[in-house]
N, CA, C and O of each residue as an XYZ file, in Angstrom:
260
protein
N      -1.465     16.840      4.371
C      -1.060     15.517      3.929
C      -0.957     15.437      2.418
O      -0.451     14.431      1.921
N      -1.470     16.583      1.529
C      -1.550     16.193      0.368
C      -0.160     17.139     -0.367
O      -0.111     17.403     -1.568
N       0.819     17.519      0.569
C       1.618     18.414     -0.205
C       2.309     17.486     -0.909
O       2.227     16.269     -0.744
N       3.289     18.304     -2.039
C       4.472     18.155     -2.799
C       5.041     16.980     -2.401
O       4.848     15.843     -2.831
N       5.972     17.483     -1.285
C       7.035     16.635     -0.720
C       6.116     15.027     -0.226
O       6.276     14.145     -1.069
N       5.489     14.733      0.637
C       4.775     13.836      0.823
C       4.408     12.788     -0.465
O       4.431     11.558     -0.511
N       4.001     13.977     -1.664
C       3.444     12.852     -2.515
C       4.271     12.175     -3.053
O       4.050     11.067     -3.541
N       5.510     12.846     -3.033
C       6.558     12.312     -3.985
C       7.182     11.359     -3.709
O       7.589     10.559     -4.552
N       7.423     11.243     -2.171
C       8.341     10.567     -1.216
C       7.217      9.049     -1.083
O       7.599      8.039     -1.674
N       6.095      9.006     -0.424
C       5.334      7.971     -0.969
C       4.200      7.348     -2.272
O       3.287      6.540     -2.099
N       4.488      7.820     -3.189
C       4.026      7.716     -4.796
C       4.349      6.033     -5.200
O       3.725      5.156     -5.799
N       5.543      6.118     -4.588
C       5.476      4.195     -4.878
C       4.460      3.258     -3.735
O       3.757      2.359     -4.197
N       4.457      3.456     -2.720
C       3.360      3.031     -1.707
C       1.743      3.064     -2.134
O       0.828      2.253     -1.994
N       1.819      4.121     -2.600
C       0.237      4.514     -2.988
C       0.556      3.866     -4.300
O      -0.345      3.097     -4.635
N       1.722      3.942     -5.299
C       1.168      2.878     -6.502
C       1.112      1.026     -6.698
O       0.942      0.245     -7.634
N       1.258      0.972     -5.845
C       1.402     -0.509     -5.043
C      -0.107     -1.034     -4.704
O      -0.603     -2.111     -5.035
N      -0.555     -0.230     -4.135
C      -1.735     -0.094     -3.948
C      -2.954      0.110     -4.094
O      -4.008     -0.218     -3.549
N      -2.308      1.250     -5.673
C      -3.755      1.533     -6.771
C      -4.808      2.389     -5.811
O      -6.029      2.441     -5.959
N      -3.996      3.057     -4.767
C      -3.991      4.600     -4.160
C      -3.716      5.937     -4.545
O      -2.614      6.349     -4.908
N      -5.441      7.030     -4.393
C      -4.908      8.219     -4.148
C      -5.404      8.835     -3.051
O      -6.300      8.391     -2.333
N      -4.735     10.015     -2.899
C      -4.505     10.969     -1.950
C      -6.096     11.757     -1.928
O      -6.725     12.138     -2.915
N      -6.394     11.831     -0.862
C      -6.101     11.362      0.133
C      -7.231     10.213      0.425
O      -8.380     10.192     -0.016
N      -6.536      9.179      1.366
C      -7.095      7.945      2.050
C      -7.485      7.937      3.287
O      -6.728      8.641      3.956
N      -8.332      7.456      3.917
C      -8.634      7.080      4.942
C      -8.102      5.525      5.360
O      -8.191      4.717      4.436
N      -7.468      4.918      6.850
C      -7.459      3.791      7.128
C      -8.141      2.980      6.732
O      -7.552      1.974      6.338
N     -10.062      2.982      6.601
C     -10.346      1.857      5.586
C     -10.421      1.591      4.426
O     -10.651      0.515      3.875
N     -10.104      3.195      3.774
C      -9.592      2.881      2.354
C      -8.586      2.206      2.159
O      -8.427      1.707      1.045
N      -7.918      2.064      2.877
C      -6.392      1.819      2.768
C      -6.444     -0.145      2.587
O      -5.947     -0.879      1.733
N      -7.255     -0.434      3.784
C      -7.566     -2.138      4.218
C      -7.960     -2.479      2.896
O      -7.241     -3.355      2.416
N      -9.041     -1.996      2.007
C      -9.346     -3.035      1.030
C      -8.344     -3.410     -0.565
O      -8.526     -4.370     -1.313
N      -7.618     -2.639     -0.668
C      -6.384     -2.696     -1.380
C      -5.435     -3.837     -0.850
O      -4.972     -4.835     -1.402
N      -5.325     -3.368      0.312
C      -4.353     -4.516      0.773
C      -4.771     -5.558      0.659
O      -4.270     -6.254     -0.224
N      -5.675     -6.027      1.350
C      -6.519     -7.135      1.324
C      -6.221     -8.054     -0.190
O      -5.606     -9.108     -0.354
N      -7.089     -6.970     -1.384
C      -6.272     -7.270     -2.975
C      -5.365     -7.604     -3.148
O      -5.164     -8.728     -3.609
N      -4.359     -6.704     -2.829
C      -2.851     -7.086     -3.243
C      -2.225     -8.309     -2.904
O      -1.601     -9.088     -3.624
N      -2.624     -8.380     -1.083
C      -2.095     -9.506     -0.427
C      -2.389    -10.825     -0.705
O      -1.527    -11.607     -0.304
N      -3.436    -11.369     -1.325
C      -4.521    -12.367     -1.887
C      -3.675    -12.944     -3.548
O      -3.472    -14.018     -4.114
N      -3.372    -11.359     -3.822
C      -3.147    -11.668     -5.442
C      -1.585    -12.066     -5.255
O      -1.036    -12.939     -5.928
N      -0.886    -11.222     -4.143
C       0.813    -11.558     -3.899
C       0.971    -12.489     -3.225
O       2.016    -13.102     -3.447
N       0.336    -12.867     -2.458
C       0.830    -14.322     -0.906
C       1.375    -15.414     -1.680
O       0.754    -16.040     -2.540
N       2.535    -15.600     -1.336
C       3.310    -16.611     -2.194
C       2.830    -18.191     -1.790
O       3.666    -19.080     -1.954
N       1.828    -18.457     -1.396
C       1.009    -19.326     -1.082
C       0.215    -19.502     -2.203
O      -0.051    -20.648     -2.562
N      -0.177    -18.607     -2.770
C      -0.866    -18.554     -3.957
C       0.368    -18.420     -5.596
O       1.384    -19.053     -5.883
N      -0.158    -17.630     -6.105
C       0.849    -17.704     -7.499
C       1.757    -16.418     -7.058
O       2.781    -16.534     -7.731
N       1.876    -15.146     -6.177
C       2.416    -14.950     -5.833
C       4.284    -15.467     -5.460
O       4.694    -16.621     -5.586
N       5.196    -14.192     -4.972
C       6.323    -14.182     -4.903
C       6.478    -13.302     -3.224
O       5.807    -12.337     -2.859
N       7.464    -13.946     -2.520
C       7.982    -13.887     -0.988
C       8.118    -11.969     -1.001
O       7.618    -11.060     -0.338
N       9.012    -12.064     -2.067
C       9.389    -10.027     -2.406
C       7.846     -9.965     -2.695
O       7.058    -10.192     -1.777
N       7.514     -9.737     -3.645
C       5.712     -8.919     -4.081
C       5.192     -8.518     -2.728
O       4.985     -7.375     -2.322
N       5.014     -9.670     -2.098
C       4.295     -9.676     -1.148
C       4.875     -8.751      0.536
O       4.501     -7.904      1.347
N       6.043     -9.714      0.215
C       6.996     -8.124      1.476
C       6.417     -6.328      0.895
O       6.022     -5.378      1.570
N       6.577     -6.455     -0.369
C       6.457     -4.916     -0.929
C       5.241     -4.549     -0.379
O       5.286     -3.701      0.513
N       3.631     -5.212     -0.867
C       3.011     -4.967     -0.388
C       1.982     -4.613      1.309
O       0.897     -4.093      1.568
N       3.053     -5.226      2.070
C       2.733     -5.263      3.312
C       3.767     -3.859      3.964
O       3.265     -3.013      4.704
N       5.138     -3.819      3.570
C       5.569     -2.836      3.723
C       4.734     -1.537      3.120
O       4.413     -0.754      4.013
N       4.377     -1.203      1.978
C       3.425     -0.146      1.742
C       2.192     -0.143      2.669
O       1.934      0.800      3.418
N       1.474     -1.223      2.569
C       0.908     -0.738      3.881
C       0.766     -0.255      5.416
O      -0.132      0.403      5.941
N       2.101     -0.869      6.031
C       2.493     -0.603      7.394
C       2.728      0.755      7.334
O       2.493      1.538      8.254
N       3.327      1.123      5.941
C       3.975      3.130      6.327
C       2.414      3.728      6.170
O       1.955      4.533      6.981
N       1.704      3.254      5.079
C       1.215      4.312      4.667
C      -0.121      4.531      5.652
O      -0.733      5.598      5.699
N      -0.542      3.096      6.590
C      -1.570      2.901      7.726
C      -1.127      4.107      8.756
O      -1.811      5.046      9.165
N       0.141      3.796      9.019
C       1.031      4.823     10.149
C       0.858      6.373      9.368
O       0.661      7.123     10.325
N       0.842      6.939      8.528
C       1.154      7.880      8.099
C      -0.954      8.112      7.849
O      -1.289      9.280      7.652
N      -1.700      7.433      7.866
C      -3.086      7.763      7.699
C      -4.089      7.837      9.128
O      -5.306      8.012      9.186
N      -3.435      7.705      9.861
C      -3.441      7.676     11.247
C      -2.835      8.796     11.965
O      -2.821      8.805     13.196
């Protein structure tokens, strides 16, 4: 999981996230959690920020699994 190709291809996911290699699934939850809190356009957040951040997490949960 930690080769070349991998890192390169998700490097924006993991920097979204203030992720490194390698993660475990509950490493993964408390970032999001952050991000989503600080992005939810409910809050001072924006509709995109917040898509970004939920999309980085859906791949990178699937891909830590």
């Amino acid at each position: 999981m930690t080769c070349g190709r991998w890192d390169r291809r998700y490097r924006n996911y993991l920097d979204i996230l203030h992720l490194n290699l390698p993660f475990s699934k509950q490493e993964l939850k408390i970032p999001y959690r952050k991000k989503a809190l600080e992005t939810h356009p409910d809050t001072v957040g924006t509709t995109e920020a917040f898509r970004e951040v939920y999309i980085a997490f859906e791949i990178l949960s699937q891909l830590a699994s």
